[in-house]
N, C-alpha and C positions, 0 to 999 in steps of 0.2 A: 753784785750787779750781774755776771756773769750768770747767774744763776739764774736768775730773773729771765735774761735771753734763752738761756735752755729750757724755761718753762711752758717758753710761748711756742705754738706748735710749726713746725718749718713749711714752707711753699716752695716748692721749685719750679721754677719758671726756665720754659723750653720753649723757645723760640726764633724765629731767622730773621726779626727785627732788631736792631740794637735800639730803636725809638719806642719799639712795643715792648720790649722788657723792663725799658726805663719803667714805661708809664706804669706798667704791672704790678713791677717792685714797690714802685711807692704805694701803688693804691693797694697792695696786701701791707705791707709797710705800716700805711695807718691804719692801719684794721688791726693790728696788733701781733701782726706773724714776723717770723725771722721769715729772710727772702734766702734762694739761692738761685742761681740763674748761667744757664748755660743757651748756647746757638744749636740750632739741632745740625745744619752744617759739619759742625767739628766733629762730631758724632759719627755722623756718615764717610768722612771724608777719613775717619781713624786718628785723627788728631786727637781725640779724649775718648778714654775708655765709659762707655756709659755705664755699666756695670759699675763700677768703678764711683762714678759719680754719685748713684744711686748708696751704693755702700758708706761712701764717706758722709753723706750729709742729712743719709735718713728722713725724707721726707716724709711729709703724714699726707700731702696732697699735691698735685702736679699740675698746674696747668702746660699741656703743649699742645703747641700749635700743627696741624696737618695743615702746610702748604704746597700749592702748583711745584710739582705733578699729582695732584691729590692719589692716585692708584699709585705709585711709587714711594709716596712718603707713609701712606697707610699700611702698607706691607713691610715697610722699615720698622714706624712702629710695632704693627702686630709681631714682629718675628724679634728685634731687638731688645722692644720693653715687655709687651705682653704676656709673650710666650717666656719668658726669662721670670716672670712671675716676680719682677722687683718691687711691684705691690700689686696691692686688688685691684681688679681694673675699675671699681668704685671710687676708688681716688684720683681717678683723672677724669679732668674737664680739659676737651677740647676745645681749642679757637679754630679759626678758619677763615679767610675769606670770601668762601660763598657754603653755605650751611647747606642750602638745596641739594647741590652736587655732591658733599661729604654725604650729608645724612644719605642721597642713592647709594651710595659705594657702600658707606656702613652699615645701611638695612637698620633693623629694629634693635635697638638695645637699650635695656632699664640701668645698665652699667656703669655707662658712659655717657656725661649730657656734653651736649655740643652747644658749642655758641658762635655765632657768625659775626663778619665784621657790617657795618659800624659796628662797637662794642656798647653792649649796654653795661656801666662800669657795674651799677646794680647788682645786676643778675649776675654777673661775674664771684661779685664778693660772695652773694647768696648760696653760688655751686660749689663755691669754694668749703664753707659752710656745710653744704649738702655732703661734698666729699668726708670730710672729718666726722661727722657724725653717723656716716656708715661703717665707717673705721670703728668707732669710739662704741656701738653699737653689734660688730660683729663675732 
């Protein structure tokens, strides 16, 4: 059985809702992924080493979320995850609250897909998807 779980590919899920992680995990959950799930809070605040997290649990794909202060948490991520090269930046799907404001700050990138809130759960699983198979492809 255990084995069976190591087969499936891992999602980690980052983000500053304990309600929106719930919902994430399950809904990669049934889509057939293992979940892992951290606050990006703790992260910032040096509570949990992100390197760290990244190492232990080997993701194949990320969803995090850039939350207000959108310029403050995009340069945490760019310089924490990105630049740390803990994966492709192909394997992360962004969330967001407002996608408008993100996508100005972020400019053009074939990289990285962004998704805004409301969530389309949809599209979600899709980019998820999307992620892994540029992985699985590179």
């Amino acid at each position: 059985m255990q084995n069976t779980q190591r087969a499936r590919p891992c999602v980690a899920i980052i983000n500053t809702s304990e309600e929106t992680i719930q919902l994430l995990q399950d809904l990669m959950t049934d889509e057939g992924f293992t979940t892992v799930a951290a606050y990006v809070p703790e992260f910032k605040r040096g509570e949990r080493d992100i390197v760290a997290f990244f190492q232990e649990h080997q993701p194949q794909a990320v969803l995090y979320d850039i939350a207000i202060p959108y310029i403050q948490n995009w340069i945490f991520f760019n310089e924490q995850v990105l630049a740390r090269n803990l994966l492709p930046a192909s394997s992360f799907v962004l969330t967001t609250t407002n996608r408008t404001a993100l996508g100005l700050l972020v400019g053009p990138t074939s990289a990285i897909e962004l998704i805004g809130r409301p969530f389309d759960l949809d599209s979600i699983v899709q980019a998820v998807h999307r992620a892994l198979d540029s992985r699985n492809t590179a």
